[in-house]
BAKOLKE-498369 format. One line per field, with one value per residue (C-alpha): residue in one letter; x, y, z. Coordinates in steps of 0.02 Angstrom, whole numbers, padded with zeros to 5 digits. Last residue first. Layout:
! residues N
res = c(a|...) .
c1 = c(X|...) .
c2 = c(Y|...) .
c3 = c(Z|...) .
***
This chain:
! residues 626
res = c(x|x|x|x|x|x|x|x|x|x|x|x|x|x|x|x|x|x|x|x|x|x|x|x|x|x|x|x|x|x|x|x|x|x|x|x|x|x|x|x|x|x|x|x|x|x|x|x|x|x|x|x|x|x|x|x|x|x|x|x|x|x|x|x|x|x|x|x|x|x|x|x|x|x|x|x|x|x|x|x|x|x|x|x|x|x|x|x|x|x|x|x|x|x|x|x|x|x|x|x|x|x|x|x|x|x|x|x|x|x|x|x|x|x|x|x|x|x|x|x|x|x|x|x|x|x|x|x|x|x|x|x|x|x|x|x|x|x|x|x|x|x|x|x|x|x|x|x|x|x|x|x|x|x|x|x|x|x|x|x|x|x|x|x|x|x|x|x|x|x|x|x|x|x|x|x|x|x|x|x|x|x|x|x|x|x|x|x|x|x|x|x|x|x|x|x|x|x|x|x|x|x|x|x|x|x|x|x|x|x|x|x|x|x|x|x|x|x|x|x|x|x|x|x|x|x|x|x|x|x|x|x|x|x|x|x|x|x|x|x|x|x|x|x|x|x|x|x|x|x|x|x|x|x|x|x|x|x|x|x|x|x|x|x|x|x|x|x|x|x|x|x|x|x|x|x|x|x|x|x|x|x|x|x|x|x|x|x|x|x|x|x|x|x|x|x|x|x|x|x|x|x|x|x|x|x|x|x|x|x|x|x|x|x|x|x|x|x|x|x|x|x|x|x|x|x|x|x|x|x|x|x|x|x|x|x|x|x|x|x|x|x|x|x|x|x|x|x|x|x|x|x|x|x|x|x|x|x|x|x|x|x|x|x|x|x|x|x|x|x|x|x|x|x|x|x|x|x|x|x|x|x|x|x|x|x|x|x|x|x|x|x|x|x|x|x|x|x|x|x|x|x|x|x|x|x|x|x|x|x|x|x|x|x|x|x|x|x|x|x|x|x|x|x|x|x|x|x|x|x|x|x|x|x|x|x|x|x|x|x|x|x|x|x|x|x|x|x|x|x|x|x|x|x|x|x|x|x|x|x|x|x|x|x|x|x|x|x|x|x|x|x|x|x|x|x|x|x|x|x|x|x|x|x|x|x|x|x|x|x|x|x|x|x|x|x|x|x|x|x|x|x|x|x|x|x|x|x|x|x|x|x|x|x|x|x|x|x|x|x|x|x|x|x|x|x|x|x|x|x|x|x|x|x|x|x|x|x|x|x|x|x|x|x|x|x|x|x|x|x|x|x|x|x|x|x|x|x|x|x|x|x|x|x|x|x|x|x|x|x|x|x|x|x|x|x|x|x|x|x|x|x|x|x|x|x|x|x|x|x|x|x|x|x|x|x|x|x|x|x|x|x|x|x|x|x|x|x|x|x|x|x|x|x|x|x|x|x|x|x|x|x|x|x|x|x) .
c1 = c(06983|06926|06753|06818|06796|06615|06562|06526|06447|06560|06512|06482|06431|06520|06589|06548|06435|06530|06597|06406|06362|06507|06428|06257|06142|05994|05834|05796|05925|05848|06009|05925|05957|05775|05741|05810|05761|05587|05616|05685|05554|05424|05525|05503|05334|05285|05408|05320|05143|05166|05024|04865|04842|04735|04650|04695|04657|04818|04774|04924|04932|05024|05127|05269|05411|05555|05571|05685|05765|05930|05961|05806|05867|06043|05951|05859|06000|06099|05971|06002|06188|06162|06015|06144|06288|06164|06097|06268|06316|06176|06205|06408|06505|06582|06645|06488|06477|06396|06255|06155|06014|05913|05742|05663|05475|05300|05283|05476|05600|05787|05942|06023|06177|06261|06410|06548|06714|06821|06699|06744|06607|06647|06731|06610|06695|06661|06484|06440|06510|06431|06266|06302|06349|06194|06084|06140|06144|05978|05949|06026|05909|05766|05649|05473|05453|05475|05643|05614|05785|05850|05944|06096|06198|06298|06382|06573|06715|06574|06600|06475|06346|06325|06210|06143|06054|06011|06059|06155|05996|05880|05993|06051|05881|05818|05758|05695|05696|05611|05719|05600|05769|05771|05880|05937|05967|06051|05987|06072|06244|06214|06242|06197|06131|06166|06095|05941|05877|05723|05618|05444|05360|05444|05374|05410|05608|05721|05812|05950|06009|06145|06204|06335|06368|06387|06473|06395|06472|06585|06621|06678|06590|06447|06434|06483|06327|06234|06268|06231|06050|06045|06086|05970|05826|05904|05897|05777|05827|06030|05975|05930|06084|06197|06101|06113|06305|06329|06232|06356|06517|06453|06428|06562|06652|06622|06632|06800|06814|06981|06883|06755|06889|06954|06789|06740|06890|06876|06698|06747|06891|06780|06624|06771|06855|06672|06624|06774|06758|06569|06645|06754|06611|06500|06638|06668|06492|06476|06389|06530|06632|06803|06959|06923|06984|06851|06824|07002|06968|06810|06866|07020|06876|06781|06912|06965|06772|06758|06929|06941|06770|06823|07000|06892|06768|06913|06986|06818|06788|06958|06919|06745|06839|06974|06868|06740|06886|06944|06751|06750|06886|07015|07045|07270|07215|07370|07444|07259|07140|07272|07344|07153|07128|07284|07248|07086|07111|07230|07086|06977|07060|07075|06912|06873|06973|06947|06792|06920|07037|06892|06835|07014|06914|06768|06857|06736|06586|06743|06833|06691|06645|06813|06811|06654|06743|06859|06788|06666|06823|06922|06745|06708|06914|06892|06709|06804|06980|06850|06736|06884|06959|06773|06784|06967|06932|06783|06886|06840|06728|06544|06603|06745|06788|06957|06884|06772|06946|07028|07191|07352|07344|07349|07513|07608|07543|07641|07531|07644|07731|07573|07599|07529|07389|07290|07101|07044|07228|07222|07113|07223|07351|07322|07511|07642|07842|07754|07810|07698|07566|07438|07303|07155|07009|07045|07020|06856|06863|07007|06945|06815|06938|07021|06864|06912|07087|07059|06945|07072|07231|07354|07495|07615|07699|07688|07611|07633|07614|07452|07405|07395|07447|07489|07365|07413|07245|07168|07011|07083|07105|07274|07333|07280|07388|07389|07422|07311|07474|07458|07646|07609|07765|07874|07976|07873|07807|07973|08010|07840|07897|08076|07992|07930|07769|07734|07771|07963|07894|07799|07591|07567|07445|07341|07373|07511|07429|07257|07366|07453|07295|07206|07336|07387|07175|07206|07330|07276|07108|07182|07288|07195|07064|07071|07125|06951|07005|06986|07173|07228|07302|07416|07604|07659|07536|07700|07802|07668|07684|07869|07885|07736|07841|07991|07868|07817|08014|08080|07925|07950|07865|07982|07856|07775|07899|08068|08030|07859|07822|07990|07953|07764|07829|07992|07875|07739|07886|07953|07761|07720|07875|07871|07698|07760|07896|07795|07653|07809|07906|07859|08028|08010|08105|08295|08307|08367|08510|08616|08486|08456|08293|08209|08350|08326|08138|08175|08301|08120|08026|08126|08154|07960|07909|08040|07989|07836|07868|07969|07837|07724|07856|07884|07711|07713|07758|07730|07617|07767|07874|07777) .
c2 = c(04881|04751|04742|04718|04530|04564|04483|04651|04761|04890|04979|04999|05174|05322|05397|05585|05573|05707|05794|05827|05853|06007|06065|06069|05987|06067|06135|06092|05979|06028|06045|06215|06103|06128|06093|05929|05862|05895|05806|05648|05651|05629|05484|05401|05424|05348|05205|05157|05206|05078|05126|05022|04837|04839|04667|04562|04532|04558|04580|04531|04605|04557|04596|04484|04449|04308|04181|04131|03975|04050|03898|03979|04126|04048|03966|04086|04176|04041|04071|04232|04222|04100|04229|04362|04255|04214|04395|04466|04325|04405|04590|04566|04693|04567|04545|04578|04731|04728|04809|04704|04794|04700|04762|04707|04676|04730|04924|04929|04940|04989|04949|04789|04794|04701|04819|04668|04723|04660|04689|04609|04457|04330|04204|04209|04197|04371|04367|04219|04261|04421|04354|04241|04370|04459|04305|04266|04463|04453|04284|04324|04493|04373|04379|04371|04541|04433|04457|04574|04563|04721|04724|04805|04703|04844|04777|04793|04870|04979|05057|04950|05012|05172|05303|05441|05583|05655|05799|05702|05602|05730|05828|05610|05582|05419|05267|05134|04950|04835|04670|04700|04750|04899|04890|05033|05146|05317|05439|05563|05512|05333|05274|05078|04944|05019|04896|04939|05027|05177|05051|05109|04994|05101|05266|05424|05342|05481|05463|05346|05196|05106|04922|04954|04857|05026|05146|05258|05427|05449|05639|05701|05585|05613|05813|05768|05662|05804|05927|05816|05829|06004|06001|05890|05985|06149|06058|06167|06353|06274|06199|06380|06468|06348|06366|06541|06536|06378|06481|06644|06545|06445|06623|06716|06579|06607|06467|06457|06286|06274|06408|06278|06116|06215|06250|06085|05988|06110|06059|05862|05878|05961|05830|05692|05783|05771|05628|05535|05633|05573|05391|05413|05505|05344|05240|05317|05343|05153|05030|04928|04944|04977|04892|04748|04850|04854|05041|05093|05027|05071|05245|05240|05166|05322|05434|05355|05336|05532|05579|05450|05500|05688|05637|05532|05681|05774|05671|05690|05851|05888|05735|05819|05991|05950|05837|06005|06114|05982|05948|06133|06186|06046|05864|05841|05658|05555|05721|05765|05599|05506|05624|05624|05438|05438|05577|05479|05303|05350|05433|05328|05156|05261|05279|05090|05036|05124|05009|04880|04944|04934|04755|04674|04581|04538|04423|04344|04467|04629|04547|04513|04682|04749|04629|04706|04873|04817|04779|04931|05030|04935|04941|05120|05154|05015|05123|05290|05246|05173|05324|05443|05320|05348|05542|05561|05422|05553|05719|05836|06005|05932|05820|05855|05710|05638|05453|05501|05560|05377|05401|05458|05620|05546|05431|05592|05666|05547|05421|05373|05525|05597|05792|05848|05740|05793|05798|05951|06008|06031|06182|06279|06218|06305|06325|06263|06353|06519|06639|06813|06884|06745|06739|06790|06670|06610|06808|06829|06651|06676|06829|06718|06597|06728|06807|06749|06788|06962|06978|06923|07060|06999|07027|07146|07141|07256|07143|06972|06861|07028|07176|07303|07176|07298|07293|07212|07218|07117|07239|07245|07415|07446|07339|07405|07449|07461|07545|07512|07555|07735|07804|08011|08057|08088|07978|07846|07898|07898|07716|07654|07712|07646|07471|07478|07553|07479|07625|07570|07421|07445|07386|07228|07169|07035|06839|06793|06893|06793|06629|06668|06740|06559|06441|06554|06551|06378|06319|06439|06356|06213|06241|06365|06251|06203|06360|06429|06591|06758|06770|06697|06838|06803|06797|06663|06529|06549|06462|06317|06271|06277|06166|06027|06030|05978|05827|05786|05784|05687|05557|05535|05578|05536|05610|05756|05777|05837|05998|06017|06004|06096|06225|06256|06281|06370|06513|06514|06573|06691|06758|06765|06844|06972|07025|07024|07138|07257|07274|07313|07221|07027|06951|06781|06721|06626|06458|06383|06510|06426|06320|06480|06449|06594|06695|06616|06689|06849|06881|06815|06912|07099|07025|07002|07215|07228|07075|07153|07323|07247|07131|07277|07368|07199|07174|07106|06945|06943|06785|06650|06735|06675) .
c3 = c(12125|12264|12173|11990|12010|12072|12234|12330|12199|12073|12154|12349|12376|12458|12288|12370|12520|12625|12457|12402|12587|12617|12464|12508|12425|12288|12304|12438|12540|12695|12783|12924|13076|13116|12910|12925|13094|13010|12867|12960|13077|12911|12866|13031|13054|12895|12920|13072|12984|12857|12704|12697|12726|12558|12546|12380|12206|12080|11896|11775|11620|11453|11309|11305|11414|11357|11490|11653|11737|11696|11561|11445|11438|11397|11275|11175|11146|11077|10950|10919|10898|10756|10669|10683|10595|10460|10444|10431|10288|10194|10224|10189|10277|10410|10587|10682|10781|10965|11044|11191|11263|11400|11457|11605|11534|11537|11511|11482|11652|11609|11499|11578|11492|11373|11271|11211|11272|11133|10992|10848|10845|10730|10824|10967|11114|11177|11136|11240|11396|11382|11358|11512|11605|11588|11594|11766|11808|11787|11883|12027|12018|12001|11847|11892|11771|11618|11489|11346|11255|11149|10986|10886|10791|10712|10545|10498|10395|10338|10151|10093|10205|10108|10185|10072|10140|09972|09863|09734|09723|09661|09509|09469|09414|09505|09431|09571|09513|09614|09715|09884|09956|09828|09620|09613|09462|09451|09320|09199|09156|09223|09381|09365|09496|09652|09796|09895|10017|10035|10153|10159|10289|10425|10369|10282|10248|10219|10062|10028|10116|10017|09956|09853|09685|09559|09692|09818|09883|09758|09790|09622|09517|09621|09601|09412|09397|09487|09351|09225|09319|09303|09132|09083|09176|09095|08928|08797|08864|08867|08691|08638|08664|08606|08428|08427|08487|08341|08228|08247|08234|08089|07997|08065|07991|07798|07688|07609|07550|07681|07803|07815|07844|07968|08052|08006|08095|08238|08276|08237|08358|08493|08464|08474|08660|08705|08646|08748|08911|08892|08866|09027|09112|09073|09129|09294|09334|09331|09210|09133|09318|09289|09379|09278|09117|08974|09026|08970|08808|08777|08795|08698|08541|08604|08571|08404|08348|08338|08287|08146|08064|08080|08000|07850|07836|07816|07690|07590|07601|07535|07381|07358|07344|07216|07120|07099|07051|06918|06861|06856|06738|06709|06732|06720|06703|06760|06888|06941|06956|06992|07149|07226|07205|07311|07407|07436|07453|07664|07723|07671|07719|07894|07906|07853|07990|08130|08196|08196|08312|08444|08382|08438|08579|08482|08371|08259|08220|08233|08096|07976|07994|07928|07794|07738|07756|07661|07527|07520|07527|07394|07289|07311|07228|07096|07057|07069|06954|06825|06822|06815|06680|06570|06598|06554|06400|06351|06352|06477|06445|06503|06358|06235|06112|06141|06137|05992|05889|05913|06014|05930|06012|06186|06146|06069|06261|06336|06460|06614|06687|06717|06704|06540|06504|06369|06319|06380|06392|06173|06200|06322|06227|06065|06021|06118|06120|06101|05973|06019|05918|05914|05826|05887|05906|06089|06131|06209|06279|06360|06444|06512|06570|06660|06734|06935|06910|06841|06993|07113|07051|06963|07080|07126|07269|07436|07560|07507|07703|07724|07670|07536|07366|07228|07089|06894|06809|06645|06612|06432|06304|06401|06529|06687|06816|07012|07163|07320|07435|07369|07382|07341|07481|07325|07372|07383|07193|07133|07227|07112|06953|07008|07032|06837|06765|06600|06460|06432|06394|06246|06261|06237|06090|06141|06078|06204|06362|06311|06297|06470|06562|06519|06559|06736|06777|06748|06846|06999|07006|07009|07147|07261|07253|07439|07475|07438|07323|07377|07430|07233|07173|07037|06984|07137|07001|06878|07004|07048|06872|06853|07026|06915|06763|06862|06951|06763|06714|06840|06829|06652|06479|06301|06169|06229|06385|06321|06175|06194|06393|06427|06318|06398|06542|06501|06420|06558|06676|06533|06525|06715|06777|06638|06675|06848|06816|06719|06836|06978|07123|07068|07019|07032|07168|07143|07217|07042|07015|06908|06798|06694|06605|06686|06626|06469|06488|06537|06393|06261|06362|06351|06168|06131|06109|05996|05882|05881|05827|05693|05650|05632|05510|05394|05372|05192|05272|05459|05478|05421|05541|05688) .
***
């Protein structure tokens, strides 16, 4: 800097004054013994200091240790001093995902315009006391700010918010930094910085890789640091490199993925997760290269930046959405699970939902991250809500009935049911429960057809579930002929009995045979009994068995089954019995001259007089002396 102030000895003097405050700052920013120590960010002059001194051991540290011996320890040191100088600005308008690079070089720019500008003194910056004055003074204006003179670079006190009440550059001066720059990258500079002209040098540099020293960059060949679409060419051609190895790995592995899941189908759940993960896990990587190895700048950095953020998330989204139904699958592979009941379709909708909620929240986050509004996605998602309730209240309604099964199980996928009310007896609503989806249940009739039901309709019918019986209802009733003796009857009625209670399969202990009545052409006989077993086809075998022993005590009693018939009897009418005539009508009339005619009802001193007078059981049974 000396060099430029011969024959200027009074401007260099102003000059030289106007460094010192910057030059103390900066070996006080130098000073090792306080490492934990904040920037000092109370007033427009002590954050103009704060981002000059802070810029100052920056750029020092990169010439004087890392251009021609770069390491690890000193890249990640570089890095901490970087982040430091990026507390001087304003970046609350920014997307948080590019917080960082934008930050970098909005600091790079505003620290080689600040370094080529003339400063005002410092004595006329407003310091912390300016602002304590004005606090006093009851004038405090929590919008304060400063603007350097002849510039539109502004210093504004923060009003709200984690920095409330520190000065930063304000967001606009960070968004125009570079066009600042650009204003001013042909003045010389009027302050001694350790590293001239880096801002123009970084397009084909690489300050914080550790690996490639920036004396190694310089010696490349001059079309290899040639500037296109603002990055040098061998940034552009590794980027390209680093990408295509990175697509490959994927695609790799995602072939191998595949390969897995065609020849062990059992571990094909954890499979499905790998390529998500293998993104996930690529992209920081890819994501660290491309930034600490390359150091890209202006928008190719900012666009990296957000295609590597979208990218992860895309990865956690991908993850969220195939882990829950991976658990799902799981869980419904179990024996205890039917592959086609309501339990394991709710289990996989309890899955999509809990994904559809993780992915939601994902890009809501992921939104705010890139900083697209959320009122916005907020207000679409209610609009679109809206309208695919008005599109789906069929669905709906008939998700609704899935959950009124789920919660009272009625039928199960495998039972044979009864649902409906049959019009007629040809139409048998029956069948077994093939699948209960979320929607519609299917069964599969007696007649083996499919019926398709939407759940909404057969959560509100009479459903009867004969699975759930611990045993089946034989339930029948023999027609014997009208020449049947009473001997005979009760013949055939113990005999039925007989048989019933030593059949092994019949549970009854006290099987219910009783002569039921008089039909049109037959004495009816109802037996009812339950048969030890819940199984429709072994219940028809056991039935048909019991059937056809049936048929031979019937046929042992000397009787027959009935069937339709008439029987015309031709003989001479002998006319009604006068004796008994005669007799019956006495009876009446004895009746009503002792005033007992039992119209309308008996008396009750002849209800207790004729009270369990008659001989039952009948004489003979062996319950007759009881």
């Amino acid at each position: 800097m000396w060099y430029r102030c011969s024959g200027r000895l009074p401007l260099c003097m102003l000059l030289l004054a106007l460094c010192l405050p910057f030059a103390a700052a900066a070996a006080a920013a130098d000073d090792s013994s306080h490492p934990l120590e904040p920037l000092d960010l109370s007033s427009p002059r002590a954050t103009l200091n704060s981002l000059l001194t802070t810029a100052d051991s920056y750029f020092r540290l990169a010439s004087e240790e890392y251009w021609n011996t770069p390491s690890r320890a000193i890249a990640d040191r570089l890095h901490e001093i970087g982040i430091k100088a990026e507390q001087t600005i304003d970046l609350s308008e920014v997307p948080p995902a590019a917080r960082f690079e934008i930050g970098r070089d909005a600091i790079i720019y505003l620290y080689e315009v600040l370094s080529r500008i003339e400063l005002p003194p410092m004595v006329d910056i407003p310091d912390a006391a300016f602002y304590a004055d004005a606090d006093a003074d009851g004038t405090d204006d929590k919008s304060a700010s400063w603007t350097i003179p002849h510039t539109e670079i502004t210093i504004a006190r923060v009003a709200e918010g984690p920095r409330s009440g520190e000065f930063l550059f304000d967001p606009e001066t960070v968004a125009r930094a570079g066009e600042f720059y650009i204003k001013t990258r042909m003045q010389p500079y009027l302050r001694d910085v350790p590293l001239e002209y880096f801002a123009e040098k970084r397009a084909y540099l690489s300050i914080a890789s550790g690996i490639i020293s920036p004396h190694t960059i310089e010696g490349l060949p001059n079309w290899l640091k040639r500037g296109v679409y603002g990055q040098a060419v061998w940034k552009l051609l590794s980027l390209v490199i680093l990408v295509a190895f990175t697509v490959l790995m994927i695609w790799l592995i995602h072939r191998l993925a595949r390969y897995g899941i065609s020849r062990r189908p059992a571990a094909a759940y954890l499979y499905r997760l790998v390529t998500p993960l293998t993104l996930l896990l690529l992209t920081p990587l890819v994501f660290d290269v491309g930034h600490r190895e390359l150091t890209l700048t202006g928008w190719m950095s900012e666009g990296l930046t957000l295609l590597a953020a979208a990218v992860a998330y895309f990865s956690l989204a991908w993850i969220a959405w195939t882990g829950s139904l991976v658990l799902a699958d799981a869980i419904v592979a179990s024996p205890k699970i039917s592959e086609k009941s309501l339990n394991a379709h709710l289990l996989r909708l309890a899955a999509r939902i809990i994904g559809i909620v993780a992915v939601i929240s994902i890009i809501f986050y992921v939104s705010n991250q890139l900083g697209v509004p959320l009122y916005g996605l907020v207000a679409g998602l209610g609009v679109g809500g809206i309208a695919i309730a008005l599109a789906a209240q069929n669905t709906l309604e008939h998700f609704i009935g899935s959950l009124n099964l789920f919660a009272d199980q009625p039928v199960r996928v495998g039972d044979l049911c009864r649902y409906g009310e049959d019009p007629n007896r040809d139409w048998q609503r029956m069948g077994t429960v093939e699948s209960i989806g979320l929607r519609s249940t299917r069964i599969r009739g007696i007649d083996d057809t499919v019926t398709t039901i939407p759940n909404g309709d057969f959560s509100k019918m009479h459903l009867v579930n004969y699975s759930l019986r611990s045993c089946t209802l034989l339930l029948t009733v023999l027609g014997l002929r009208y020449e049947t003796t009473d001997d005979q009857l009760r013949y055939v009625l113990v005999s039925l009995r007989d048989l019933l209670l030593s059949h092994p399969r019949v549970s009854d202990q006290d099987p219910r045979v009783r002569f039921a009545g008089f039909g049109d052409y037959s004495l009816n006989v109802e037996v009812r009994v339950n048969i030890n077993t819940a199984d429709p086809n072994e219940f028809r075998a056991i039935r048909e068995d019991i059937y056809l022993h049936f048929m031979k005590i019937v046929k042992d009693a000397g009787t027959g089954f009935a069937f339709p018939s008439r029987t015309v009897y031709h003989t001479r009418d002998e006319g009604l019995d006068g004796e008994h005539q005669q007799a019956s009508e006495a009876q009446v009339r004895a009746w009503c001259a002792a005033q007992e005619l039992p119209f309308p009802t008996f008396t009750t001193d002849y209800r207790e007089k004729v009270r369990n007078t008659l001989d039952y059981p009948p004489e003979g049974s062996p319950e007759a002396s009881q």
